[in-house]
C-alpha positions as CSV (number, residue, x, y, z in Angstrom):
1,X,0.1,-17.9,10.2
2,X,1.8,-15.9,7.3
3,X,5.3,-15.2,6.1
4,X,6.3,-11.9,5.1
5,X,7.8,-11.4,1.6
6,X,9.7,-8.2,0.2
7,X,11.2,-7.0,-2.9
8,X,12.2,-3.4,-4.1
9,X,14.4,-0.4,-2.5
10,X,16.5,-1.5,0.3
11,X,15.9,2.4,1.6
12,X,12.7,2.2,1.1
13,X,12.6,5.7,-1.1
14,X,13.4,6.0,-4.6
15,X,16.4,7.9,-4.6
16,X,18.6,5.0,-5.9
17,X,17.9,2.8,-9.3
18,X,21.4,1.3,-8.5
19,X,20.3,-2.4,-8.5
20,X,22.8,-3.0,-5.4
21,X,20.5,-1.3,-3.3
22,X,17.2,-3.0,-4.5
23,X,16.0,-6.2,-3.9
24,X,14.4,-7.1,-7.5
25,X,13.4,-10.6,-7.0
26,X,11.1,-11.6,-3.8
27,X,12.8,-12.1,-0.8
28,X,11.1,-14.3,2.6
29,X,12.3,-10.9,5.0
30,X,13.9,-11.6,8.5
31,X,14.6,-8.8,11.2
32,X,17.7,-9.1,13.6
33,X,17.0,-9.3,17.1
34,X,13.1,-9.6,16.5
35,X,11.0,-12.8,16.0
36,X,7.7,-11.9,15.5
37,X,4.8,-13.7,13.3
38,X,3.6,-11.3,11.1
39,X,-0.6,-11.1,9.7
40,X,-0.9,-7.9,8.1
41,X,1.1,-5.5,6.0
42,X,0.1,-1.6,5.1
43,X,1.7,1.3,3.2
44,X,0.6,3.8,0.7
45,X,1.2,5.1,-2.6
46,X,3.0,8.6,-1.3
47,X,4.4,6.6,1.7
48,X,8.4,5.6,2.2
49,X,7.5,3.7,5.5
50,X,5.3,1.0,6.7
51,X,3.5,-0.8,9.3
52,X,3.7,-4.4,9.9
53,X,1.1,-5.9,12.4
54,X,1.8,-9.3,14.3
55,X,-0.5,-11.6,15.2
56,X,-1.3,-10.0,18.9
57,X,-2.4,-7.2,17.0
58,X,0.5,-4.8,17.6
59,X,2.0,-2.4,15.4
60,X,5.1,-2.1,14.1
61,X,6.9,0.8,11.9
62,X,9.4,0.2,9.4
63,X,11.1,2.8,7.0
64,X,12.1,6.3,7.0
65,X,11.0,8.8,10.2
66,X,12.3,12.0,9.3
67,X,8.8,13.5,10.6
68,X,7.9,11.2,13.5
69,X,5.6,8.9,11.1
70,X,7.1,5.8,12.7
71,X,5.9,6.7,16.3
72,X,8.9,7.4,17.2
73,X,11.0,10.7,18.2
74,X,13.2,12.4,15.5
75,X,17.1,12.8,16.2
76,X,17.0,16.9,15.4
77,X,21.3,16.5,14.9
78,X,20.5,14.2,12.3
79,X,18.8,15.4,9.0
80,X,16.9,12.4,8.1
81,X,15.4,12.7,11.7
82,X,17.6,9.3,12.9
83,X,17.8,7.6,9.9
84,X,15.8,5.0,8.2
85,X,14.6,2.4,10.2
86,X,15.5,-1.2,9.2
87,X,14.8,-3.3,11.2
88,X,10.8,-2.8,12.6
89,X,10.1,-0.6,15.8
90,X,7.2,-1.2,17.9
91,X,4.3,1.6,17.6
92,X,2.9,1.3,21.6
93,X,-0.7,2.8,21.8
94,X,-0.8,5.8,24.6
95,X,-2.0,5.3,28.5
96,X,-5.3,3.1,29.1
97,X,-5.2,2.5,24.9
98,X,-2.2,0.2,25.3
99,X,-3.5,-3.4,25.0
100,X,-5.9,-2.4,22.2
101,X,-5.5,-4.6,19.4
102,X,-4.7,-3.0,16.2
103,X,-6.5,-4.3,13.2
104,X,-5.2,-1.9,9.9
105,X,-2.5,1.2,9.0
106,X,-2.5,3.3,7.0
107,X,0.1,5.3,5.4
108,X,0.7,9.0,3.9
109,X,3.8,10.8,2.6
110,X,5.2,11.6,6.3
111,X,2.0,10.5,8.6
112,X,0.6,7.3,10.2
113,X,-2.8,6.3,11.0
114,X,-3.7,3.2,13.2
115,X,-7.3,1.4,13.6
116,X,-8.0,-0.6,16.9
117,X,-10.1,-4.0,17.2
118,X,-12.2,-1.1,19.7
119,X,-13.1,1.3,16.7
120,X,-10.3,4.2,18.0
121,X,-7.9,5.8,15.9
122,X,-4.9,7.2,17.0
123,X,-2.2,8.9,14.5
124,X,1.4,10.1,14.2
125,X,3.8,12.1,12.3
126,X,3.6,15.4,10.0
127,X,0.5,17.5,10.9
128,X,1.7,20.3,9.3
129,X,-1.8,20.8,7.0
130,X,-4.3,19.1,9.7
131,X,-3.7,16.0,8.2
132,X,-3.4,14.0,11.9
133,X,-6.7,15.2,12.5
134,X,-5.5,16.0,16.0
135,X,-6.9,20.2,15.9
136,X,-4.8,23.6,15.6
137,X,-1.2,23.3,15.2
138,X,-0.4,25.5,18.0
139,X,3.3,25.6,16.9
140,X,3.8,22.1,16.3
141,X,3.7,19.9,13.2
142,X,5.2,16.8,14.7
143,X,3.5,14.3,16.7
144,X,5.1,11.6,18.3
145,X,4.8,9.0,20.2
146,X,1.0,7.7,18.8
147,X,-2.0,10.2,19.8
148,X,-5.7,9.4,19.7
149,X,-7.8,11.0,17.1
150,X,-10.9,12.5,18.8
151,X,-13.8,11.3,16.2
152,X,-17.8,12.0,16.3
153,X,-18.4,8.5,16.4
154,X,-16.5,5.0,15.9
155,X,-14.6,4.1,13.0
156,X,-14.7,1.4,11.0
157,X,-12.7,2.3,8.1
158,X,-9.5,4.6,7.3
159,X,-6.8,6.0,4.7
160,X,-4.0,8.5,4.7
161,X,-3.7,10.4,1.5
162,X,0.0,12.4,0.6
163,X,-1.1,15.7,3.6
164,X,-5.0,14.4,4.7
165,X,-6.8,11.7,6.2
166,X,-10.3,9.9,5.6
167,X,-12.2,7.7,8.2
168,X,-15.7,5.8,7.9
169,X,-17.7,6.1,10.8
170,X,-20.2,3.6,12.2
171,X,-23.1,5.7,10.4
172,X,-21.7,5.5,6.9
173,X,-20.1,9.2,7.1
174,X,-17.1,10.1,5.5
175,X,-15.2,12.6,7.5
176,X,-11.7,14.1,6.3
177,X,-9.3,16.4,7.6
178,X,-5.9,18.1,5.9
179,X,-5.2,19.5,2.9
180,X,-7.8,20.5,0.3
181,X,-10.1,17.4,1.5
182,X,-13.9,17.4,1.7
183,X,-17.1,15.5,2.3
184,X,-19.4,13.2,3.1
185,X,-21.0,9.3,2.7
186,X,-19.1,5.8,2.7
187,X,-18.6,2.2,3.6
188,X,-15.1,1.9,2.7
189,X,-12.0,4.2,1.5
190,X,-8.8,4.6,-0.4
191,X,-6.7,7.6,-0.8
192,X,-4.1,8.7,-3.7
193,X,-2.0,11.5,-3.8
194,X,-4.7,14.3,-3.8
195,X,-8.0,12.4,-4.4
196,X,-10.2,9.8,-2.3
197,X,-12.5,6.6,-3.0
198,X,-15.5,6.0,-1.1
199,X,-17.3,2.5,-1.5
200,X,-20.7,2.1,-0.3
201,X,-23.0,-0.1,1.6
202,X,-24.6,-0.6,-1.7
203,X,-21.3,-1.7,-3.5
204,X,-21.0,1.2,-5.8
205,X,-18.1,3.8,-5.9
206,X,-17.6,7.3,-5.0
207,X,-15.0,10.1,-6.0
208,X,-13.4,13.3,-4.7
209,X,-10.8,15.5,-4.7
210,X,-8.3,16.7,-8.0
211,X,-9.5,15.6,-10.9
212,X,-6.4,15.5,-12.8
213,X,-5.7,12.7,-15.4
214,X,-9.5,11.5,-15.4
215,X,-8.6,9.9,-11.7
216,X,-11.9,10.6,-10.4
217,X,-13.5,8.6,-13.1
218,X,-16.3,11.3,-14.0
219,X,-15.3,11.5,-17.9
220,X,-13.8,15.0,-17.5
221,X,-11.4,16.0,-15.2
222,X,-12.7,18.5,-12.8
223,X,-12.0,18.6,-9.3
224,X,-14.6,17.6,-7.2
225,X,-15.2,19.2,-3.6
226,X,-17.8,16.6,-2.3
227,X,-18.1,12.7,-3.0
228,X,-19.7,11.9,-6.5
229,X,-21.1,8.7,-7.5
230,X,-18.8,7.3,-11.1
231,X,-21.6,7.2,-13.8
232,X,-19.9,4.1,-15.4
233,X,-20.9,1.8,-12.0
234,X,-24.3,3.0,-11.5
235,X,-26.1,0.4,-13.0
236,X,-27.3,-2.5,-11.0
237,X,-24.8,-5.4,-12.7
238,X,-22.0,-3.7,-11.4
239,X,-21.6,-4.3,-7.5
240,X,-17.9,-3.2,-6.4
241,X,-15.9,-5.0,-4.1
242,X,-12.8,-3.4,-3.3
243,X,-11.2,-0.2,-4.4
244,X,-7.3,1.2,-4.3
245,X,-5.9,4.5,-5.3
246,X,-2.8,5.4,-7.3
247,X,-0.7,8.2,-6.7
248,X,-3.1,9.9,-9.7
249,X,-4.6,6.6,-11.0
250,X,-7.9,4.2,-9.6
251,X,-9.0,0.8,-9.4
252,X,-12.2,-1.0,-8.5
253,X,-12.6,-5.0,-7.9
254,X,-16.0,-6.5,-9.1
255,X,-15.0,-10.1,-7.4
256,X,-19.0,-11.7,-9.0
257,X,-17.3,-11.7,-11.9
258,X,-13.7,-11.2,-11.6
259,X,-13.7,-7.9,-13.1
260,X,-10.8,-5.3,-12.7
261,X,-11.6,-1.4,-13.7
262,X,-9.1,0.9,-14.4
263,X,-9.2,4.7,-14.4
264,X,-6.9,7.9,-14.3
265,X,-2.8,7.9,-15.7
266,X,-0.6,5.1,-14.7
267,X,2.5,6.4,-15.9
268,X,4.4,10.4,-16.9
269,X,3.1,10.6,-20.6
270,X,0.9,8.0,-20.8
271,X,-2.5,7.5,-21.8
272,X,-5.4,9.0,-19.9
273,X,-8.6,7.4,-18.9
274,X,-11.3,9.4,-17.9
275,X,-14.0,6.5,-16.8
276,X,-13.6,3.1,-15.6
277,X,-12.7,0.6,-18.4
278,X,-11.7,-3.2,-17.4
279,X,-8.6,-4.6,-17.8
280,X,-8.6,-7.5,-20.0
281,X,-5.8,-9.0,-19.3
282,X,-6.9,-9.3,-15.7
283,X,-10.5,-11.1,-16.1
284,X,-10.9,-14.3,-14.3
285,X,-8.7,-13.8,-12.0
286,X,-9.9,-13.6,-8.3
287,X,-8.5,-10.6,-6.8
288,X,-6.9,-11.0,-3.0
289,X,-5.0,-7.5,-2.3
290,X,-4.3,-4.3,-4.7
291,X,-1.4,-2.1,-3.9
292,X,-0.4,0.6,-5.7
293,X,2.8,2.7,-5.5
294,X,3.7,5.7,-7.9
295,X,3.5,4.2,-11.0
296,X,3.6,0.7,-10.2
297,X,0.8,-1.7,-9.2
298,X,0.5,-5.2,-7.4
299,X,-1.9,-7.7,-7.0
300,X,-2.4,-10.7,-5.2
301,X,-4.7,-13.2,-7.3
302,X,-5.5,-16.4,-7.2
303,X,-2.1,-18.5,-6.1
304,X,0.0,-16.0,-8.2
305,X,1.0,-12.0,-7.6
306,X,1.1,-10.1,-10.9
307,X,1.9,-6.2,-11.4
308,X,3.4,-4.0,-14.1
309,X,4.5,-0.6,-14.0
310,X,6.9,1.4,-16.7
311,X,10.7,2.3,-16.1
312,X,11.9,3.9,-13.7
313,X,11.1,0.6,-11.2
314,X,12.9,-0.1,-8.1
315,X,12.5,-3.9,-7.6
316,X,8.8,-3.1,-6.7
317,X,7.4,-5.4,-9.1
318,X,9.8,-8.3,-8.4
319,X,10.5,-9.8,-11.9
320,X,14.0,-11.0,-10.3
321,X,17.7,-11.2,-12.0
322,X,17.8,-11.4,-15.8
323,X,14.2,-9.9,-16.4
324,X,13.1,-6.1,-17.1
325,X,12.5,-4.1,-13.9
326,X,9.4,-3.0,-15.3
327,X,6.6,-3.9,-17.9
328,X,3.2,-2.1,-19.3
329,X,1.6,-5.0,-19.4
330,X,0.6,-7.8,-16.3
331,X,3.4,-10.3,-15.6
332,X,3.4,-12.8,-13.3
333,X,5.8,-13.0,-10.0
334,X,7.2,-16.2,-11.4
335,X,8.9,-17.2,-7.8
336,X,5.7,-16.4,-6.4
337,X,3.4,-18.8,-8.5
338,X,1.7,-21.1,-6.3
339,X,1.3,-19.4,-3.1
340,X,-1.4,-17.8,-1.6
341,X,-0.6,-14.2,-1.2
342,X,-3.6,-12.4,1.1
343,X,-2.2,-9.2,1.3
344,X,-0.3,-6.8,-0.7
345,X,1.1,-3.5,0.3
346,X,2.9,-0.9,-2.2
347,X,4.8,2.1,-0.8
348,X,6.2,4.5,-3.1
349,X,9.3,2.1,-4.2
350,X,8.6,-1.5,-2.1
351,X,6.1,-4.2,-2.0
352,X,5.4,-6.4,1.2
353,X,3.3,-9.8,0.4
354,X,1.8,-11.4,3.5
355,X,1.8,-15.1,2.3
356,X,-0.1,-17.9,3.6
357,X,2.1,-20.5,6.0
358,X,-0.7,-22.5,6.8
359,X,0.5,-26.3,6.2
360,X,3.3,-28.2,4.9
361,X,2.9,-27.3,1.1
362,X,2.6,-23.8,2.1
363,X,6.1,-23.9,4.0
364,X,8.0,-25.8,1.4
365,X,6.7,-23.4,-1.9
366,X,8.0,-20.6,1.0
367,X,11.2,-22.5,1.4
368,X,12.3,-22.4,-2.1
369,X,12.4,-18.4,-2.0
370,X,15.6,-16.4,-1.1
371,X,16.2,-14.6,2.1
372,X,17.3,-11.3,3.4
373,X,17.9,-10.6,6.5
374,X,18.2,-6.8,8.1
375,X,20.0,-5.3,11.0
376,X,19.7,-1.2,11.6
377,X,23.3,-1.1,10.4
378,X,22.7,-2.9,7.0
379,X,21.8,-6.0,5.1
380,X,23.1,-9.2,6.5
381,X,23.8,-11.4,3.6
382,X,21.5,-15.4,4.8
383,X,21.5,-18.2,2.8
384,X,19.9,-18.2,-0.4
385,X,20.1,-14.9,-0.7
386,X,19.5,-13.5,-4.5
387,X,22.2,-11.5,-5.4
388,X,21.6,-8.4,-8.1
389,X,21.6,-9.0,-11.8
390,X,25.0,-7.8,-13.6
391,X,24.0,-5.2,-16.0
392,X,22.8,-6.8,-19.2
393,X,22.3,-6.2,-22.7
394,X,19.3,-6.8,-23.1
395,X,16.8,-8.0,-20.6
396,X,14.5,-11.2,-20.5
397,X,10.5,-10.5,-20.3
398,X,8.5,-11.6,-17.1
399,X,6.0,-14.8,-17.9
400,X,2.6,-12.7,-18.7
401,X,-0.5,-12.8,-16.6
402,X,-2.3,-15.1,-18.6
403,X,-5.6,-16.9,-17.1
404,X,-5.4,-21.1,-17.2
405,X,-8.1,-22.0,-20.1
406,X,-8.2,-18.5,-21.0
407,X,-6.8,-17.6,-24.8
């Protein structure tokens, strides 16, 4: 059992830094009209929608649909497509697909990809540049409601870049379709804006795609057509465990000994970094979940969620009132110290937290957050709820990320 947690844009998009319309501090999230128990949570870095899954293993999409990416038809009088969706709509799977199970989402900048517990694939939204995988346009770009995704062979593994897809099949191969997207070889996947991960059976890490900003992690920053194996994690020690792209950044997990790599540009102006180079600050800490938005990153670790990301931030990182919106450097969640957080998923200006509600401790650490509660027309103001900060002076710092018996 799990509790879903939110903080960030109320619109889910990042076309407001008006703090009334951002939740900055984490909120336990409540849907009008719908009482489901919630186990999953998945977005992506270009994406301003999501997918929740329950615990039957349905899907349900939450956020904008201007392009059909929630499964659902656009309103063509409308010029958002029917508005942003607030409260969650169910995804249903087509004809004799229907009671599949749905085990992980994925998200891209107007397209939605879906994994069953039976290895099929079925996507929705924007196939303007192939990305649906679904064949020649024929005249139309949106798909909706859900369609299956004819594949070579079953898929264990997917993820929706900004305009293309990637899938892992049963065999290891890496198949892609979309925009400017090739090759071949993989065990798992991650997608950014315009480049892909690949982790293999053998732990190590794989890149493709634009090699702007070093986010390949090849030292120079050439584009790449087919998957390349990262110099920096070739040698035995180093046996990767997850991986997560940026819009133009990477990361890589080594969970043997709680090791976080960085590569690529985390912010506009910043520092590049052509090859993988740990994070320091992040050491000893056992990674959970890695979500990355734009510019901002969270992740679950331990009992505590910590991100950082520079200004402009949208409530993303969840600091709460009276602190800085954003920060260069790893701070802690402070209202979510103590939990177990399993999952973290970043669109391009939210963050969801799937949160353990296993036991009595679990519920009363859960208890002591704020709620918001959301109806199609708006916000409904519960209990508890955490109110915006008054515009300040000058702004407290979060608590930083620092390790117990670590100096």
């Amino acid at each position: 059992m799990a509790t879903l947690v939110f903080c960030g844009s109320k619109g889910f998009d990042r076309n407001s830094t008006d703090e009334s319309d951002q939740l900055i501090a984490p909120h336990v999230l409540r849907f009008a009209g719908l009482d489901e128990e919630w186990s999953a949570a998945f977005s992506g870095p270009c994406a301003s929608h999501a997918v929740l899954l329950n615990k039957q293993g349905e899907a349900f999409g939450i956020g904008h649909n201007e392009s059909s990416q929630l499964g659902s038809l656009v309103d063509s009088a409308k010029p958002d497509g029917g508005g942003t969706q607030l409260v969650p709509v169910k995804m249903e799977l087509p004809g004799v697909y229907k009671t599949e199970k749905i085990i992980k989402a994925s998200c891209g900048k107007a397209h939605t990809l879906l994994l069953t517990e039976s290895q099929h694939v079925f996507a929705c939204g924007l196939h303007e540049k192939g990305q649906l995988g679904l064949g020649k346009l024929n005249g139309t770009q949106l798909f909706s409601p859900l369609k299956r995704v004819e594949m070579p062979e079953k898929v264990v593994a997917l993820a929706a870049g900004s305009e293309f897809s990637a899938f892992v099949g049963e065999s290891g191969t890496l198949y892609t379709c979309g925009w400017s997207v090739y090759g071949q070889l993989g065990h798992d996947v991650a997608c950014g804006q315009h480049h892909t991960l690949v982790l293999d059976e053998n732990e190590k890490v794989w890149s493709f795609g634009f090699g702007g900003y070093g986010r390949l992690g090849h030292k120079q920053p050439n584009d790449e057509m087919r998957p390349k194996l990262i110099e920096g994690f070739a040698k035995p020690m180093f046996k990767l465990s997850m991986i997560s792209a940026g819009l133009t950044c990477s990361y890589a997990a080594q969970s043997s000994n709680k090791t976080l790599f960085f590569w690529g540009k985390a912010k506009q102006g910043g520092e590049v970094t052509t090859y993988p180079k740990p994070i320091y600050d992040l050491q000893q800490w056992t990674i959970h979940s890695i979500g990355v938005s734009y510019t901002s990153t969270v992740i679950a670790a331990d009992n505590s969620v910590i991100s950082f990301g520079p200004s402009p931030a949208f409530g993303e990182l969840g600091y709460g009132a009276g602190k800085s919106k954003s920060s260069t450097t790893p701070q802690k969640m402070e209202s979510m110290d103590g939990m177990m957080t399993k999952q973290v998923a970043v669109g391009s200006a939210f963050t969801f937290l799937v949160v353990r509600n296993e036991n009595e401790a679990d519920a009363a650490s859960i208890s002591k957050l704020p709620v918001h509660e959301l109806t199609n027309a708006g916000a409904k103001k519960s209990a508890g709820t955490e109110e915006a900060a008054p515009k300040r002076k000058a702004a407290a710092k979060a608590a930083p990320a620092k390790k117990k018996g670590r100096k």
